[in-house]
N, C-alpha and C positions, 0 to 999 in steps of 0.2 A: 595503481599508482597513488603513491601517499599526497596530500594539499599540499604539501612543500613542492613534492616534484608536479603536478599540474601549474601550479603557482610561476615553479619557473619558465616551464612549458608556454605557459601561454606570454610572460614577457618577453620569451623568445620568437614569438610569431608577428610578425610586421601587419596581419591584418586586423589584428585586435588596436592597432595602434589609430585605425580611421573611424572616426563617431558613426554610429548607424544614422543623426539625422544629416550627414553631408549625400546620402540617398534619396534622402527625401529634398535637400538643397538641389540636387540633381534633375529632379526630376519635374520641381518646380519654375528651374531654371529653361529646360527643354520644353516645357508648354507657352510658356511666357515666349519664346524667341519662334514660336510657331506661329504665335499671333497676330491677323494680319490685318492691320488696321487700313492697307490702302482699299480691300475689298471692301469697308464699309466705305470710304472717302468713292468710290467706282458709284455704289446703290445712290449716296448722296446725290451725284450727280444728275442719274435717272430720278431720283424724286423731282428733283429740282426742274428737271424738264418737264414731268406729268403737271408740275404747279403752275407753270409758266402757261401752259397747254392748257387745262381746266381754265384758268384765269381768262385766257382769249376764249373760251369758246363761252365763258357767263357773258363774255362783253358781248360777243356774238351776237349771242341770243337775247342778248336784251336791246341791241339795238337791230335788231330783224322784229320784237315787239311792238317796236316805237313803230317801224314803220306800219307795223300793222295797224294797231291805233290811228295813226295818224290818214292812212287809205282805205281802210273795212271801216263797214259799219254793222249793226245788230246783234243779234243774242253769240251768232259764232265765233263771229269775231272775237268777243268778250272771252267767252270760251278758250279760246286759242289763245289769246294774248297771257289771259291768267294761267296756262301749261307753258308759254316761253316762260313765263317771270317764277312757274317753279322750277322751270327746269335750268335758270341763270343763276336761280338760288344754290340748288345744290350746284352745279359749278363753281361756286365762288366759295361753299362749303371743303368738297374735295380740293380746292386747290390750297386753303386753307389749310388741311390735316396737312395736306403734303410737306405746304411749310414746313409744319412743325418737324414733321416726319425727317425730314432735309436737316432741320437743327437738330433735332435730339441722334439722327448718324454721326452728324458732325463731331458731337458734343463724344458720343462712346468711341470714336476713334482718336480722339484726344487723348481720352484716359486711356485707352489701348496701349499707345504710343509712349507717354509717360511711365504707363506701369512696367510696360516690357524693356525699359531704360532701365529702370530703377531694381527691378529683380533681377537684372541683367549686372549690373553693380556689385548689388550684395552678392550676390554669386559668387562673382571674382574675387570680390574679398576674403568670403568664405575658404575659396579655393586657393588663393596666397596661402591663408592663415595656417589652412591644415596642412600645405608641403612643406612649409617653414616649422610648423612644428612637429611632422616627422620626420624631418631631418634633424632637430633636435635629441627624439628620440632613438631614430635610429644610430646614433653618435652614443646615446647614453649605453644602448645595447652594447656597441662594438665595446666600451670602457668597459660594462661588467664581464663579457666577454673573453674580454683579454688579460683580465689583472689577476694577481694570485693571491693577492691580502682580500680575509675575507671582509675586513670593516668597508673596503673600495667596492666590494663586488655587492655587498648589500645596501651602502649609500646610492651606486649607480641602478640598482634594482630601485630604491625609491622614489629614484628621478625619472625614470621610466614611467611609473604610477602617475604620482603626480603630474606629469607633462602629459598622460592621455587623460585625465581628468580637466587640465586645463583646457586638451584640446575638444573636450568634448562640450566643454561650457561654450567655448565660441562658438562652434558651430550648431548647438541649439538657441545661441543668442542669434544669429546671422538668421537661421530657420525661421523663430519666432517675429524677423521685422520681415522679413521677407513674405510669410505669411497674411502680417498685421496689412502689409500693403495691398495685397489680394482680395483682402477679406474689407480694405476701405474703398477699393477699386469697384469689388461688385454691388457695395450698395449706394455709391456715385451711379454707377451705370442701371441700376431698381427704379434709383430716384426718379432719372432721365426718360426712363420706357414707364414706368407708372401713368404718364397722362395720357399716353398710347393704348392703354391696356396690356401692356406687354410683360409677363415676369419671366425670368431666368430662373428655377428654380434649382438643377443641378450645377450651377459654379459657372459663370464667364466662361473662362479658361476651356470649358467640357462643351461649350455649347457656340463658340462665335469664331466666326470664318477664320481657317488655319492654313499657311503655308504649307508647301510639301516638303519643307529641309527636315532633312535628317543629322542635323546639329547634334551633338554631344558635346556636354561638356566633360574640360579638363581631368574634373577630380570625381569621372566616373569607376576607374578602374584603383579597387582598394588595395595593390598591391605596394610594395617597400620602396621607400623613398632613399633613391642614391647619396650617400653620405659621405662619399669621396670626392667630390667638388661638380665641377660641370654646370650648365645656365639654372639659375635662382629665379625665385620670383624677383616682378621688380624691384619693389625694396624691401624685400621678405624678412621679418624679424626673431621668428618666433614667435607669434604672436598667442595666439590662445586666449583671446581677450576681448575681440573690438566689440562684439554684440551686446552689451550689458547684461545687466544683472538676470536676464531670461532664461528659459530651458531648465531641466534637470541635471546638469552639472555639478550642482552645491558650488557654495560659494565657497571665493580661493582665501585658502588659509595662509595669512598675512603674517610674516615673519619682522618682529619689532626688535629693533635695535636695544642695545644694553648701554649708548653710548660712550663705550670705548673704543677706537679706532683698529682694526685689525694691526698694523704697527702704521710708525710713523713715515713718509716719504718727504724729499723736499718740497712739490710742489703743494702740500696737505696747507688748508687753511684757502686757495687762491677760488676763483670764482671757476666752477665745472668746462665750465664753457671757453676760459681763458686757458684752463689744461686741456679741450682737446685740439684746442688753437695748435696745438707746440707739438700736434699727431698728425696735420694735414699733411694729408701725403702719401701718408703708410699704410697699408697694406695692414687690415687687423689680422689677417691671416699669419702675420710675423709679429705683429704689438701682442697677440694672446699668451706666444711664447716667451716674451724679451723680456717678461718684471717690473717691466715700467711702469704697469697698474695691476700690482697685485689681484686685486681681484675678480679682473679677468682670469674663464677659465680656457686652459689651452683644451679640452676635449668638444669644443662648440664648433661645430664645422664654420668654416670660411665665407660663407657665402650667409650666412642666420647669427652675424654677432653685433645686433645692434643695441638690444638689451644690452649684452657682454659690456660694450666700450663703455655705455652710458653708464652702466655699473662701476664701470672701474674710475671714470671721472671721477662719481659723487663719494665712492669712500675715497679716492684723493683727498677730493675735496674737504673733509670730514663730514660729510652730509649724512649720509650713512656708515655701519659695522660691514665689513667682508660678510657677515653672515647672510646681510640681506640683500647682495648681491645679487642675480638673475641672466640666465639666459632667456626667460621669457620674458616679453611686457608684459604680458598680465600680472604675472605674477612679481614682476618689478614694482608696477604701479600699485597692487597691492599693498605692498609692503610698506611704499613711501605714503598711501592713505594711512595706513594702521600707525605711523610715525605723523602722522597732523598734518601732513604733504595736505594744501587747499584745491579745486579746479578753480581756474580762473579764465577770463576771458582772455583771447589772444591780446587784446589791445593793452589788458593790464598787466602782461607777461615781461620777463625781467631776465635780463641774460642771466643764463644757467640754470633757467626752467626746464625741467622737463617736459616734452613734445611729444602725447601719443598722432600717430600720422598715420596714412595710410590706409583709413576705413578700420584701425585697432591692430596692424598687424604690422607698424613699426613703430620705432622710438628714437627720437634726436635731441638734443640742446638744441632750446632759445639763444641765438645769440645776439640777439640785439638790432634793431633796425629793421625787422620783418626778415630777416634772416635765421638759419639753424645752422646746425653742423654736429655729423652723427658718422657712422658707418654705414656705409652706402653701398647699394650693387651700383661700382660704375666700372669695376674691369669688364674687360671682355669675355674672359671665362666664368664671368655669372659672379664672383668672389667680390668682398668688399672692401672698401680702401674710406680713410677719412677724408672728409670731404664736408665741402656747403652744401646745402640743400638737406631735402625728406622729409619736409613736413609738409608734402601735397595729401590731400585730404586728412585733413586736422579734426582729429577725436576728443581731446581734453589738453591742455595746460594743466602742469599739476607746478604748484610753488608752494618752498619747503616753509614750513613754521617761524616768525617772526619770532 
């Protein structure tokens, strides 16, 4: 078979389309959720009682001395009283460690607790990111697929490429925090069992009392993601983007405007956010096809066009060229840094800023008032319609160049 035809072979196959490290997200994911932090909060408790218990029996035995002191006399007596008063000593010794012992439990099923949240998280985000962007993909298949121009069927073969490159950058970015938190988790819990004497040297995770669920997650099975509509992630964007700049992805090649406006529209010049005001309501699944904003594209399935809209606002707007349009946020955001786009703080955000949301894996308008408005999963068949809201969990503010 000639590289051409492997080539197209392989952008034919839907499993080349899921990064190999959302395997290891997987399986990070399913130790973490094994974790069981009440078994250490159970031991705490039995510590807690041996200390309580050592504690009475030092007091015990030191007042079973006194009395002896106080009614013996001679060399035995001495004798005797100096074995209670060692033996109240270590009492109050043991009951001591135990303490400790009871705090430093305490202290690792905290971080147990926290870290198995928070991998628990990134996971999901992970796992939005990567169906939202191969349902990107799988849409850009169906286009080269089905078109007979070959300039269509080699631009949709590029979008293909690129879109598993973007998605392969998020999910080694998502890997690598996911990891970072692992890897601060276990030497929290070094610090804690250090005065103990106690090391961990094969990993937490390998080594500290585990549930019996047999949990899997979502985005274990690398098989094609349905492109025909049906339930979306929450508010799935396409994303390819949210983990920063980590992992072997290489960084996304940002496409810079030549400013000149793809053509002119009525609403071009007004604030993004006050044009997608004039969309609440609709169904992007019908705004992709209608014209209304050029540069939305119609082959972006219905349920992953949130980049799409925001796109089609800012070349409205004249903020952006149709060139640097996107169905990805990553690769949106890109574009708008490589154009002077700033991050800024939510508080200094300015209607018509663009909103990455979502743990990286959507994108809305700022509009004003601690408010957004973007394209949203809120039908009921998973699809998206404009609307307020999506910018629950907030990744960057980006605002365009003064």
């Amino acid at each position: 078979m000639t590289t051409a035809g492997q080539q197209s072979e392989t952008l034919d196959d839907p499993s080349y389309d899921r990064p190999k490290s959302m395997d290891d997200i997987d399986k990070h994911s399913q130790q973490a959720q094994k974790l069981d932090a009440s078994a250490l909060n159970d031991q705490a408790q039995k510590v807690s009682g041996a200390a309580t218990s050592s504690s009475e029996l030092g007091d015990n035995l030191k007042n079973f001395r006194d009395d002896l002191e106080r009614n013996w006399e001679g060399r035995d007596a001495d004798a005797a009283a100096d074995h209670l008063n060692e033996l109240s000593r270590a009492s109050y010794q043991v009951s001591d460690k135990a303490a400790k012992a009871k705090s430093v439990l305490q202290g690792v099923s905290s971080i147990l607790e926290s870290t198995k949240k928070q991998v628990a998280q990134l996971a999901g985000e992970a796992t939005e990111n990567d169906a939202a962007n191969r349902k990107l993909i799988g849409a850009a298949r169906q286009r080269k697929n089905s078109a007979d121009d070959e300039n269509e069927i080699q631009a949709a073969a590029s979008e293909i490429e690129r879109l598993r490159q973007l998605n392969e950058k998020s999910a080694n970015g998502k890997k690598a925090e996911i990891e970072e938190i692992l890897d601060h988790a276990e030497k929290q819990i070094d610090e804690l069992l250090e005065p103990l004497g106690i090391a961990i040297d094969a990993g937490f995770a390998s080594r500290l009392p585990a549930g019996n669920s047999d949990t899997t997650t979502a985005s274990a099975s690398p098989g094609p993601i349905d492109t025909s509509g049906g339930q979306a992630p929450a508010v799935g964007g396409g994303a390819a983007g949210g983990g920063g700049d980590s992992g072997g992805g290489g960084a996304v090649a940002a496409v810079q405007g030549d400013g000149r406006p793809a053509k002119p529209i009525d609403a071009r010049g007004d604030n993004p956010a006050k044009i997608a005001e004039q969309f609440l309501g609709r169904n992007a699944g019908d705004l992709k096809n209608s014209g209304e904003l050029p540069a939305m594209e119609s082959w972006v399935p219905n349920d992953v066009n949130c980049a799409n809209f925001v796109s089609g606002t800012l070349e409205a707007a004249g903020l952006i060229d149709q060139n640097q349009a996107s169905a990805s946020v990553d690769q949106l955001s890109a574009n708008l840094k490589a154009d002077g786009w700033e991050s800024v703080p939510l508080s200094e955000a300015k209607p018509g800023d663009v909103v990455v949301s979502n743990g990286g894996g959507h994108v809305v308008l700022y509009a004003g008032d601690g408010q957004f408005i973007g394209s949203n999963n809120i039908n009921p068949d998973g699809s998206q319609q404009i609307s307020m809201g999506g910018g629950s969990g907030l990744v960057e503010v980006l605002t365009p160049p003064t």
